[in-house]
FISEKOL-69730 format. One record per residue (C-alpha): residue number from 1; residue in one letter; x, y, z. Coordinates in Angstrom, 1 decimal. Each point is the difference from the previous one (the first is absolute). Example, Ala and Ser with C-alpha at 12.3 -4.5 7.8 and 13.67 -1.06 7.14 Angstrom:
REM FISEKOL-69730
<atom pos="1" code="a" u="12.3" v="-4.5" w="7.8"/>
<atom pos="2" code="s" u="1.4" v="3.4" w="-0.7"/>
This chain:
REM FISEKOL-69730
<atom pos="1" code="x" u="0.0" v="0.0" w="0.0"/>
<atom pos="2" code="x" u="1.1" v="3.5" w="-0.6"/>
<atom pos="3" code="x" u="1.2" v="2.5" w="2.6"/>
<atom pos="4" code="x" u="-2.6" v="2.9" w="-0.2"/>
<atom pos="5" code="x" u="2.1" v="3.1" w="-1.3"/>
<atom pos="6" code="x" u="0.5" v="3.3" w="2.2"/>
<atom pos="7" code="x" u="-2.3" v="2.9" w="-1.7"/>
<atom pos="8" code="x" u="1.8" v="1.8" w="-2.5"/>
<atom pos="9" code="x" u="0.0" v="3.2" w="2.2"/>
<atom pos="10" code="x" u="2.5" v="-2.0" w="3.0"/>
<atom pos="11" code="x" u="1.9" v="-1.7" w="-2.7"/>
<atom pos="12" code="x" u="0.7" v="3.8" w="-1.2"/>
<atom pos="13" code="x" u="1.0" v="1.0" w="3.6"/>
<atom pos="14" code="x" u="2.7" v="-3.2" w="-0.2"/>
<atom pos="15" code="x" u="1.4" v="1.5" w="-2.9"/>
<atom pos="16" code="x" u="0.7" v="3.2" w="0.9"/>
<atom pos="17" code="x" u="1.5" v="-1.0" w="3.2"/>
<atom pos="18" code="x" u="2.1" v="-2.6" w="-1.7"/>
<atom pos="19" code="x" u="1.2" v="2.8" w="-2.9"/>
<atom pos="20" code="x" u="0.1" v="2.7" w="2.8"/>
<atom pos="21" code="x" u="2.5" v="-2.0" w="2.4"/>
<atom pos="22" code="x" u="2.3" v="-0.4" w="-2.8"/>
<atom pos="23" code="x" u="0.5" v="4.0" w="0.1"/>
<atom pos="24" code="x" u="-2.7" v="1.0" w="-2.8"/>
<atom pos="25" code="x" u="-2.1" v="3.2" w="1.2"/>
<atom pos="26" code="x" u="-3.1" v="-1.2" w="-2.3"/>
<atom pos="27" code="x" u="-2.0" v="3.3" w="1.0"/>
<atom pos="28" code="x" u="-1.7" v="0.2" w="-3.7"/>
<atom pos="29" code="x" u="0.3" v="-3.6" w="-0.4"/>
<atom pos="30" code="x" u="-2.3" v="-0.7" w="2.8"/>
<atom pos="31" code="x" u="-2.4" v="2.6" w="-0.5"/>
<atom pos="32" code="x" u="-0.7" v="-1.4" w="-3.6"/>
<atom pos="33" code="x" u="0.1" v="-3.6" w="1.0"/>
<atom pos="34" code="x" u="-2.5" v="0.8" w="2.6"/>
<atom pos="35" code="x" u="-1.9" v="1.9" w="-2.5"/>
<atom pos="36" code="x" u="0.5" v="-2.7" w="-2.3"/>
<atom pos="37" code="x" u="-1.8" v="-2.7" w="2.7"/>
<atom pos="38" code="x" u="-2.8" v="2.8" w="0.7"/>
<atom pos="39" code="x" u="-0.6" v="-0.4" w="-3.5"/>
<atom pos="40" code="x" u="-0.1" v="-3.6" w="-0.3"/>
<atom pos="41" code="x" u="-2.6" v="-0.3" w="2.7"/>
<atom pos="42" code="x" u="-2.1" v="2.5" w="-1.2"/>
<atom pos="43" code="x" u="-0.3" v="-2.2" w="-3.2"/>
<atom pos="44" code="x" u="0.1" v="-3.3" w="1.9"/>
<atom pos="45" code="x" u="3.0" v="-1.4" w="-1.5"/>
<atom pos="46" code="x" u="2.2" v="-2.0" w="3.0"/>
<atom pos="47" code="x" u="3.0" v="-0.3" w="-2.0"/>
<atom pos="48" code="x" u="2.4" v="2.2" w="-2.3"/>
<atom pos="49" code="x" u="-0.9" v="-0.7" w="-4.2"/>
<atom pos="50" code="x" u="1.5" v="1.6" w="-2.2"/>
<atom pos="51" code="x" u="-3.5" v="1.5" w="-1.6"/>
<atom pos="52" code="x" u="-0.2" v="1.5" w="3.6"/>
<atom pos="53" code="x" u="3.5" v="1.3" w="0.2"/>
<atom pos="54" code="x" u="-0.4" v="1.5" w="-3.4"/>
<atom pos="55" code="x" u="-3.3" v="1.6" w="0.8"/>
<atom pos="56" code="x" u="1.0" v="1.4" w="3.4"/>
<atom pos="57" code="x" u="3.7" v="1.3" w="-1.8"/>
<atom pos="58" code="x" u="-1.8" v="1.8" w="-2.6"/>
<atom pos="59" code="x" u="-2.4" v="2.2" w="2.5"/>
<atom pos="60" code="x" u="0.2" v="3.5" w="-1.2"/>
<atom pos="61" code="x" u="2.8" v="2.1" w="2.1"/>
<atom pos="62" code="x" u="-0.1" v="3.8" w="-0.7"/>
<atom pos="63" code="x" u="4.1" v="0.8" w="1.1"/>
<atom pos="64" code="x" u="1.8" v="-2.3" w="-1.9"/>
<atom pos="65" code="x" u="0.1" v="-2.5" w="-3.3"/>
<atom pos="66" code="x" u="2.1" v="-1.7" w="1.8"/>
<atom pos="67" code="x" u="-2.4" v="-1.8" w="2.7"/>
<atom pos="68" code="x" u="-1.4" v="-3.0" w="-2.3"/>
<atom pos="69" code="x" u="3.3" v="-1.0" w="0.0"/>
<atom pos="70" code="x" u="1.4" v="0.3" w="3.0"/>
<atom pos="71" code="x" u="-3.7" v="-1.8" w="1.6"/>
<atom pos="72" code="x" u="0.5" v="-2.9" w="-1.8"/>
<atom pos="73" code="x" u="3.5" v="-0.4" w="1.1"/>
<atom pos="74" code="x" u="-1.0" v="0.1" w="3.9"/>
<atom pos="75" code="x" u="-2.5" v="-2.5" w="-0.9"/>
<atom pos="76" code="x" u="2.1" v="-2.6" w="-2.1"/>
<atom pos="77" code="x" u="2.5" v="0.1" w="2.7"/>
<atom pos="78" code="x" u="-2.5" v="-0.9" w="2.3"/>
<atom pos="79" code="x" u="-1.6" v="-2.0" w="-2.2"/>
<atom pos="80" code="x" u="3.1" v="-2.1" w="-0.1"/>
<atom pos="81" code="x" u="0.7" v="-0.7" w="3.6"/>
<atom pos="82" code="x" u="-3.5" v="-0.7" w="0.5"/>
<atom pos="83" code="x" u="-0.2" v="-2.5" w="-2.7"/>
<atom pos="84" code="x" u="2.5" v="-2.0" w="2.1"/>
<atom pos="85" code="x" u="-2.9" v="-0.4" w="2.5"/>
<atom pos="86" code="x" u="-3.2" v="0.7" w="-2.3"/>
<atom pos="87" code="x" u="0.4" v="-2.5" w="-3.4"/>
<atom pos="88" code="x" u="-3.1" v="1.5" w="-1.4"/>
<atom pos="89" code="x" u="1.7" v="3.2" w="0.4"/>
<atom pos="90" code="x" u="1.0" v="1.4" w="-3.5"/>
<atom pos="91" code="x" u="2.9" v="2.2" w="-0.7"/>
<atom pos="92" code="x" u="-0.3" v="2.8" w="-2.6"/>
<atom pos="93" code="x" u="2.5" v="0.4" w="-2.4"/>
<atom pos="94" code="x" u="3.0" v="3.0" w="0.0"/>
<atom pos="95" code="x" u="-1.1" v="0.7" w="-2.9"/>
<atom pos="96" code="x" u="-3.4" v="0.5" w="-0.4"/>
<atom pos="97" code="x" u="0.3" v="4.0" w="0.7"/>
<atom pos="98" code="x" u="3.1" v="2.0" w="-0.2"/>
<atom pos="99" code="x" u="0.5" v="3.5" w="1.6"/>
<atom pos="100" code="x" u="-1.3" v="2.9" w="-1.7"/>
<atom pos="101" code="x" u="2.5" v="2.0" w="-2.2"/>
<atom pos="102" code="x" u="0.6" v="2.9" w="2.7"/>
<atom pos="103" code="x" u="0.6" v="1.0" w="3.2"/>
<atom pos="104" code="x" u="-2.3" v="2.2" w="1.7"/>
<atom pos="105" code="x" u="1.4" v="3.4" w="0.0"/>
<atom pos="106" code="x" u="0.0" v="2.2" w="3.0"/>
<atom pos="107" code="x" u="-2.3" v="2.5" w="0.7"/>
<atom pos="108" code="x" u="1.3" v="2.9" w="1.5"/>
<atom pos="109" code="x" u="-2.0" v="2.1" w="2.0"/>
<atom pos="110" code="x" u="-0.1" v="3.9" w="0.3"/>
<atom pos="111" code="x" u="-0.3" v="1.7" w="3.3"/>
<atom pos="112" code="x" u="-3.6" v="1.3" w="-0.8"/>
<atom pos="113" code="x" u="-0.6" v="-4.0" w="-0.9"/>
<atom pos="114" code="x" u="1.0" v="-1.2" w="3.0"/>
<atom pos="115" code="x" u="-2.1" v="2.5" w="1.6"/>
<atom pos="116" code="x" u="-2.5" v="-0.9" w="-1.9"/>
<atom pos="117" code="x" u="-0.2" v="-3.0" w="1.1"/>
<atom pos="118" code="x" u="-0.1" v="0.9" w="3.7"/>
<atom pos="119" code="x" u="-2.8" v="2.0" w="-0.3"/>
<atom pos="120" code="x" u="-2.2" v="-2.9" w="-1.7"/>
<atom pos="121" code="x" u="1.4" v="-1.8" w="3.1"/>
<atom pos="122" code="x" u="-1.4" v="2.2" w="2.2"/>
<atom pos="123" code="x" u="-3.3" v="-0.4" w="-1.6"/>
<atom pos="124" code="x" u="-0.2" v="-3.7" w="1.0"/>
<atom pos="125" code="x" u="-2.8" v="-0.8" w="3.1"/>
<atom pos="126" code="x" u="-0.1" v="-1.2" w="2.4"/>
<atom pos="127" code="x" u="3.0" v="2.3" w="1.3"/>
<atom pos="128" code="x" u="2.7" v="-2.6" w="1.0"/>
<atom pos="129" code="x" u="-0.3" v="-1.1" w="-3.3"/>
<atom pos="130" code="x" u="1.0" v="3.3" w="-1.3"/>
<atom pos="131" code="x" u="2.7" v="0.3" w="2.4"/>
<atom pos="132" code="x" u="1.6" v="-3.3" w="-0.3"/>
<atom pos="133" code="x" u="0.3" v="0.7" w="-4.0"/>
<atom pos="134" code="x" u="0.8" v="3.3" w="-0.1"/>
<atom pos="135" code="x" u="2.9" v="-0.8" w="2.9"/>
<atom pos="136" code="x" u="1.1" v="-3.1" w="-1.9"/>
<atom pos="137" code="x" u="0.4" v="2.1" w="-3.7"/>
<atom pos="138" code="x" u="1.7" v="3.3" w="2.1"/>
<atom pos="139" code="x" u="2.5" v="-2.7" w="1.5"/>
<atom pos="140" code="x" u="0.3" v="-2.0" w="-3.3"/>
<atom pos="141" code="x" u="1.0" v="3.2" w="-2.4"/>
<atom pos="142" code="x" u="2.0" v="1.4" w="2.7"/>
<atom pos="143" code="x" u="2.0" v="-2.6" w="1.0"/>
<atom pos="144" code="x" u="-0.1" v="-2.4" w="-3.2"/>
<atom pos="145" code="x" u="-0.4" v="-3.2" w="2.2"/>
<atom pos="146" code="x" u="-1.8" v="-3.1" w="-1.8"/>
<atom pos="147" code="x" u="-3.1" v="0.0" w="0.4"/>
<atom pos="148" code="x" u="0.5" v="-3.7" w="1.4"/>
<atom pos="149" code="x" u="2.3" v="1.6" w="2.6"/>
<atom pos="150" code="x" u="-3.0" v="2.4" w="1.2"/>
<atom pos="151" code="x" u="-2.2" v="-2.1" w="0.9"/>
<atom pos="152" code="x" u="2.2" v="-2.2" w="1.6"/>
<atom pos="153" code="x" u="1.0" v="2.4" w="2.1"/>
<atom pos="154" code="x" u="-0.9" v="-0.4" w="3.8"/>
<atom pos="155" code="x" u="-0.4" v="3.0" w="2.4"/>
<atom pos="156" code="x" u="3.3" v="-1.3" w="2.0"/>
<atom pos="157" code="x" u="1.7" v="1.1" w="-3.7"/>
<atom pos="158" code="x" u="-0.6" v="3.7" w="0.2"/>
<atom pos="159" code="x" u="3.1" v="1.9" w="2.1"/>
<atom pos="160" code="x" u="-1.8" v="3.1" w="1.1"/>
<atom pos="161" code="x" u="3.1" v="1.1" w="1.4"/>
<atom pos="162" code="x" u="2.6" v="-0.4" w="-2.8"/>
<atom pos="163" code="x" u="-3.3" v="0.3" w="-2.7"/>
<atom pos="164" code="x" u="1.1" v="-2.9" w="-1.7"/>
<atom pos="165" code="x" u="-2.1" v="-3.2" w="-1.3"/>
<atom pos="166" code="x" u="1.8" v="-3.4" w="0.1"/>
<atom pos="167" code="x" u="-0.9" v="-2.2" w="-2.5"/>
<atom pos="168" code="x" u="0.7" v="-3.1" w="1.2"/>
<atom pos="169" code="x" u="0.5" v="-3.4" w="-2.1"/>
<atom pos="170" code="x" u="-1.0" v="1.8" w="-3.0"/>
<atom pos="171" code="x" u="0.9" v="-1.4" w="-3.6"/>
<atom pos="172" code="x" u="3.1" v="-2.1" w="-0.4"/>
<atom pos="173" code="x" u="-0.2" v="-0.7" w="3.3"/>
<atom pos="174" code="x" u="1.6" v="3.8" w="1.2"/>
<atom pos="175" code="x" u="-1.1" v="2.0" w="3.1"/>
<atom pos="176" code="x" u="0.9" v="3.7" w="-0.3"/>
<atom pos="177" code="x" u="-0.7" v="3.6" w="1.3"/>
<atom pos="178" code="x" u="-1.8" v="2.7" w="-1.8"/>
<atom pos="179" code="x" u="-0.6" v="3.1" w="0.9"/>
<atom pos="180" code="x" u="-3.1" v="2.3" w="0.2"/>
<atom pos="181" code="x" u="-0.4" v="3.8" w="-0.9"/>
<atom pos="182" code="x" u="-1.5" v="1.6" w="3.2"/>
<atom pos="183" code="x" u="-3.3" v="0.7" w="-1.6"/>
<atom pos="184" code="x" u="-0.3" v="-3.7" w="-0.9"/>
<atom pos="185" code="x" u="0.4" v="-0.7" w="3.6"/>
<atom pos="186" code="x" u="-2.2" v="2.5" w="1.4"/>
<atom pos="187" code="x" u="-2.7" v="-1.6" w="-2.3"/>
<atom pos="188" code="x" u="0.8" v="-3.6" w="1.0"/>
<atom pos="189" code="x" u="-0.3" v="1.0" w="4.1"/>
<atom pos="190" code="x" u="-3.1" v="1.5" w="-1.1"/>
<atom pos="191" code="x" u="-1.2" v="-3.0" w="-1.9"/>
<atom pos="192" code="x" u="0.8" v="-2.2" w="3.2"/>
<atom pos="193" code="x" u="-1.8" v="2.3" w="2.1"/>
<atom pos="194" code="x" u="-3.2" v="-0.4" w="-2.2"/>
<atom pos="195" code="x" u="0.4" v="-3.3" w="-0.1"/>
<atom pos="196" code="x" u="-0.2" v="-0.7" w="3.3"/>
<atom pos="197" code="x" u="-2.8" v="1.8" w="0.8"/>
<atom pos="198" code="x" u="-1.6" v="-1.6" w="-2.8"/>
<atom pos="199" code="x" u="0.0" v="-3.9" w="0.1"/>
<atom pos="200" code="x" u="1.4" v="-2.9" w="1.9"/>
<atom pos="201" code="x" u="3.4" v="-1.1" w="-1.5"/>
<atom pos="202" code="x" u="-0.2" v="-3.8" w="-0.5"/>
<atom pos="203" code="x" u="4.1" v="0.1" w="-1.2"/>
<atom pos="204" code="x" u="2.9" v="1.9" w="0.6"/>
<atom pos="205" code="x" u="-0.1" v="1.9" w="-3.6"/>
<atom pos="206" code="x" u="0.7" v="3.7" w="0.0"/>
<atom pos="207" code="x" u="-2.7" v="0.3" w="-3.4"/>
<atom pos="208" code="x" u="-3.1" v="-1.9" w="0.8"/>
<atom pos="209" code="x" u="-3.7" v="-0.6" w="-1.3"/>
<atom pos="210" code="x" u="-3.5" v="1.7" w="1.2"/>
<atom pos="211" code="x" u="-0.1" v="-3.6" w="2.0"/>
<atom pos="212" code="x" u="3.5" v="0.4" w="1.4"/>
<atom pos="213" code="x" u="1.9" v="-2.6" w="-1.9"/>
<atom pos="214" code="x" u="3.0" v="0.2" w="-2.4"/>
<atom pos="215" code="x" u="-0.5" v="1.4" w="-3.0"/>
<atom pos="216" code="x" u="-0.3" v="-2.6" w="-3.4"/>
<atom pos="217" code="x" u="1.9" v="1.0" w="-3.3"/>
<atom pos="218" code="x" u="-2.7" v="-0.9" w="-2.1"/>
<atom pos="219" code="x" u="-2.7" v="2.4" w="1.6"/>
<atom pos="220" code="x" u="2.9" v="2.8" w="0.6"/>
<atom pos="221" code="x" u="0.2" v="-0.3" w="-4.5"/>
<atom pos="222" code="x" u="-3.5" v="0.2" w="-0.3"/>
<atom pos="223" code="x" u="-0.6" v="2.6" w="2.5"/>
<atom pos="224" code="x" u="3.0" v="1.8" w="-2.1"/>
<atom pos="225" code="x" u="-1.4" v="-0.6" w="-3.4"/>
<atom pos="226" code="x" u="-3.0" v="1.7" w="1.3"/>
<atom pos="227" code="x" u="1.7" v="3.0" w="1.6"/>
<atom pos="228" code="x" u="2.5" v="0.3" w="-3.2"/>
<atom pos="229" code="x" u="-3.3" v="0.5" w="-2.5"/>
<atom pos="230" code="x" u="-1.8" v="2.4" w="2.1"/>
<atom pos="231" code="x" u="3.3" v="2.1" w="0.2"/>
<atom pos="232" code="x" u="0.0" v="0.1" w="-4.2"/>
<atom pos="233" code="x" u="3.4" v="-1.5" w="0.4"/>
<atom pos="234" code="x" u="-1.0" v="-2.2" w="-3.7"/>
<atom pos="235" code="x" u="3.1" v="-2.3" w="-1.5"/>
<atom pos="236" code="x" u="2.7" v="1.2" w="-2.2"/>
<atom pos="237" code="x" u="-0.1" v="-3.0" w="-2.4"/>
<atom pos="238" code="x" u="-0.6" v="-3.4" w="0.3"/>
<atom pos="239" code="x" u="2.7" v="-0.6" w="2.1"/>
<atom pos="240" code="x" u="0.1" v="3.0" w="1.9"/>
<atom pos="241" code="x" u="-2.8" v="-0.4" w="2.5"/>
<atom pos="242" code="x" u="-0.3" v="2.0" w="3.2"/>
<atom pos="243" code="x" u="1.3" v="-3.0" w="2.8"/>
<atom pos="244" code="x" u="0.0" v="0.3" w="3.7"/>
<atom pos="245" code="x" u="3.6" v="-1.4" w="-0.4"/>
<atom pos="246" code="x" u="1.0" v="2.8" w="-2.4"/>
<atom pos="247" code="x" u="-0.1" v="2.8" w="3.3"/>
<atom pos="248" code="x" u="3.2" v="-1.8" w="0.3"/>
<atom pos="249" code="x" u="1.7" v="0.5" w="-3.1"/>
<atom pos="250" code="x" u="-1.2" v="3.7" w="0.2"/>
<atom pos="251" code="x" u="1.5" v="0.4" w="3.3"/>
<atom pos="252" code="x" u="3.3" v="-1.3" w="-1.3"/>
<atom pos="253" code="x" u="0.0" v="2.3" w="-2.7"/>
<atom pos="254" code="x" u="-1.0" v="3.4" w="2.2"/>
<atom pos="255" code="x" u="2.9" v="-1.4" w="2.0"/>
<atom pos="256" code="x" u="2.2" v="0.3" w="-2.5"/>
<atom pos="257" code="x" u="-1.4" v="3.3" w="-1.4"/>
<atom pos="258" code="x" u="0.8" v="1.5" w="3.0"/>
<atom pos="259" code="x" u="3.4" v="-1.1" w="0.3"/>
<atom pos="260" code="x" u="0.8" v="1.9" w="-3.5"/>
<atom pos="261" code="x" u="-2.2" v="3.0" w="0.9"/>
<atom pos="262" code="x" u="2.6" v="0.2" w="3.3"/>
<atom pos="263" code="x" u="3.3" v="-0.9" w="-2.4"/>
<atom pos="264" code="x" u="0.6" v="-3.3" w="1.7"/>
<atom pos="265" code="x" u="2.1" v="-2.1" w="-1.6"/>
<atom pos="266" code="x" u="-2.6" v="-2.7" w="-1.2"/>
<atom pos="267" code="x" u="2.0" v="-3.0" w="-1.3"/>
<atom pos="268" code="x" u="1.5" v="-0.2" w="3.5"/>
<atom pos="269" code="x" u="-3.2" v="0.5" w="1.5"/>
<atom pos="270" code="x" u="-2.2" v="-2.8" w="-1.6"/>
<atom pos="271" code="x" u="1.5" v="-3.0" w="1.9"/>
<atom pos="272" code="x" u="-1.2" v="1.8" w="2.9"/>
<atom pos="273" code="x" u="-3.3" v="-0.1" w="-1.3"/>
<atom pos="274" code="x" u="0.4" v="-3.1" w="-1.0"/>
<atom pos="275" code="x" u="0.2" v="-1.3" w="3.6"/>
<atom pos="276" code="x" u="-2.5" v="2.4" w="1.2"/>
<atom pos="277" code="x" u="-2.7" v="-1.3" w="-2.1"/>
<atom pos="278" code="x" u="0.7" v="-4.0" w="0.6"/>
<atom pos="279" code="x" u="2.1" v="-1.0" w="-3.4"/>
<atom pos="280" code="x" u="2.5" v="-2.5" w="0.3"/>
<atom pos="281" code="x" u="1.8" v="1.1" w="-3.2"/>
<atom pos="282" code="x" u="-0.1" v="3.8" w="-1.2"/>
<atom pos="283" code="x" u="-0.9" v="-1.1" w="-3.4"/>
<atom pos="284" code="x" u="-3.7" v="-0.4" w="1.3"/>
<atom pos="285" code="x" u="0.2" v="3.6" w="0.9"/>
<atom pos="286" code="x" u="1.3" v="0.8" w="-3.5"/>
<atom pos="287" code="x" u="-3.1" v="-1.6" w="-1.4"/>
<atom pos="288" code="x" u="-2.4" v="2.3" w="2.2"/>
<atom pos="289" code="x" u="1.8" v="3.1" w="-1.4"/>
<atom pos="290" code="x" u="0.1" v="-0.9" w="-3.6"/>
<atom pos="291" code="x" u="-3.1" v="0.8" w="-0.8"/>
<atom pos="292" code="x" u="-0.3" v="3.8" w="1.3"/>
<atom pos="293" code="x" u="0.8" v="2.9" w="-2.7"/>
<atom pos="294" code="x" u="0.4" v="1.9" w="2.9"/>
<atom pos="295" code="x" u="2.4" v="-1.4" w="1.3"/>
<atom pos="296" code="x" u="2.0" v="0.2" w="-3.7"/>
<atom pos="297" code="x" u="-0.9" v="3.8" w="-0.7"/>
<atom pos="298" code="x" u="2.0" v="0.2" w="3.6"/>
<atom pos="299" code="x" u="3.2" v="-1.6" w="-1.1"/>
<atom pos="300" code="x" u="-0.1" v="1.3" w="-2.7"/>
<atom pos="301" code="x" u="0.0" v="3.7" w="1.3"/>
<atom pos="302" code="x" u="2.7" v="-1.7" w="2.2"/>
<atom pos="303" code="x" u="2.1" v="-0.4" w="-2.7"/>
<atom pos="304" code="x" u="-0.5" v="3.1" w="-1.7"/>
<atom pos="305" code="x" u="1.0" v="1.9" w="3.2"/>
<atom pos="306" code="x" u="3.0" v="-2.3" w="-0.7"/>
<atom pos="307" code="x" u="1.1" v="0.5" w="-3.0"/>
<atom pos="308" code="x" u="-0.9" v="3.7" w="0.0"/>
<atom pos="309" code="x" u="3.0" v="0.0" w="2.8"/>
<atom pos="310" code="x" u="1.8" v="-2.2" w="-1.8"/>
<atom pos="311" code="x" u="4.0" v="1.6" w="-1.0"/>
């Protein structure tokens, strides 16, 4: 007689404990595989096919090309460990979608954007909710943290006296400090202050929900989708869509706006950034700043001013 198999939703759990004690992070991973299972059981299908993988891969994403692709790859890897438990299980192909021709390019924000943004924040009800977002964006665009980082950020992680956030376990497995602008931490002691008077924490997190827990990526896009349209902050081009994650590439480029504006020298500069924002290798930081004419008008003037000196 067969051994009754464990739901697929526990045999997802085993995975990602096995995958995660090997040293893999598996934040995305896990939220698609467990959006993956929600979908599943929504259709009443108790096992991964490859009509199901296909179906789930192919949902319609508005930020990138990219995500059919990289959906179906969570799940065949998934698909394949289970498979050693599951035999029914089926295992989709590499090769039934590819990734889409290009990488989303960054939207950079203006100031008035940004502020934008915090007004349509304020507009949210009941009140919490419009203080936890418009905190969460204020701290996001003014310190360029992930937005991953944010809301796993614990109230233990803010240093009111040395106004720094630590990050703690972030990606690649790094802890570091990051400072905060004075306003930003005015507004988070604030926030706190609201908060408290507002609901019963059921967790340690610094952002939480109208019901007190941690916040959920998937609700904090939608919720920013939302805010984005009301603000008329409209895409670019096709792959140039207003992201929550893109606060982060337009803080990195102020950042660096600033340091020309003040004559620093900014090729010595970057690898500090580099650490500030959580990159292991500066190239990553290259990438957020090639994609800001802004930030090629200014070296350009640089070097004018050079050569203008030049003997």
């Amino acid at each position: 007689m067969n051994a009754v198999r464990p739901p697929l939703r526990a045999l997802l759990a085993d995975y990602l404990t096995v995958r995660r004690a090997l040293g893999f992070k598996l934040a995305a991973v896990g939220r698609i595989l467990g959006q993956f299972v929600d979908f599943l059981e929504d259709a009443g299908i108790d096992t991964v096919t490859v009509d199901a993988a296909l179906a789930f891969a192919q949902m319609p994403d508005p930020d990138s090309t990219n995500w059919p692709a990289i959906r179906l790859s969570a799940v065949r890897r998934f698909a394949i460990w289970l498979r050693g438990i599951d035999p029914a299980c089926q295992v989709p192909s590499a090769r039934l979608l590819r990734h889409g021709p290009d990488r989303a390019t960054p939207y950079l924000y203006s100031p008035q954007q940004i502020d934008d943004l915090l007004t349509q924040a304020g507009r949210l009800r009941p009140a919490l909710r419009a203080a936890t977002y418009q905190t969460l964006i204020g701290t996001l665009a003014s310190s360029g943290i992930r937005i991953g980082e944010a809301i796993a950020l614990d109230d233990a992680d803010l240093d009111v006296e040395r106004s720094l956030l630590i990050i703690r376990e972030a990606k690649f497995g790094k802890s570091r400090l990051v400072p905060l602008h004075a306003t930003a931490l005015t507004a988070v002691a604030a926030y706190r202050e609201l908060r408290e008077a507002s609901v019963r924490r059921q967790c340690p997190a610094l952002f939480v929900s109208t019901v007190g827990t941690r916040l959920h990526h998937s609700n904090i896009t939608l919720t920013y989708h939302r805010l984005t349209a009301a603000a008329g902050i409209t895409p670019r081009s096709d792959t140039c869509r207003p992201r929550i994650h893109d606060l982060r590439h337009s803080f990195a480029v102020a950042t660096v706006l600033d340091w020309y504006a003040a004559g620093a020298d900014v090729p010595a500069m970057l690898p500090r950034l580099a650490t500030f924002l959580g990159h292991t290798d500066p190239k990553h930081t290259y990438w957020y700043l090639s994609a800001a004419p802004e930030l090629m008008v200014a070296a350009a003037d640089r070097l004018d001013a050079y050569l203008d000196g030049a003997p």
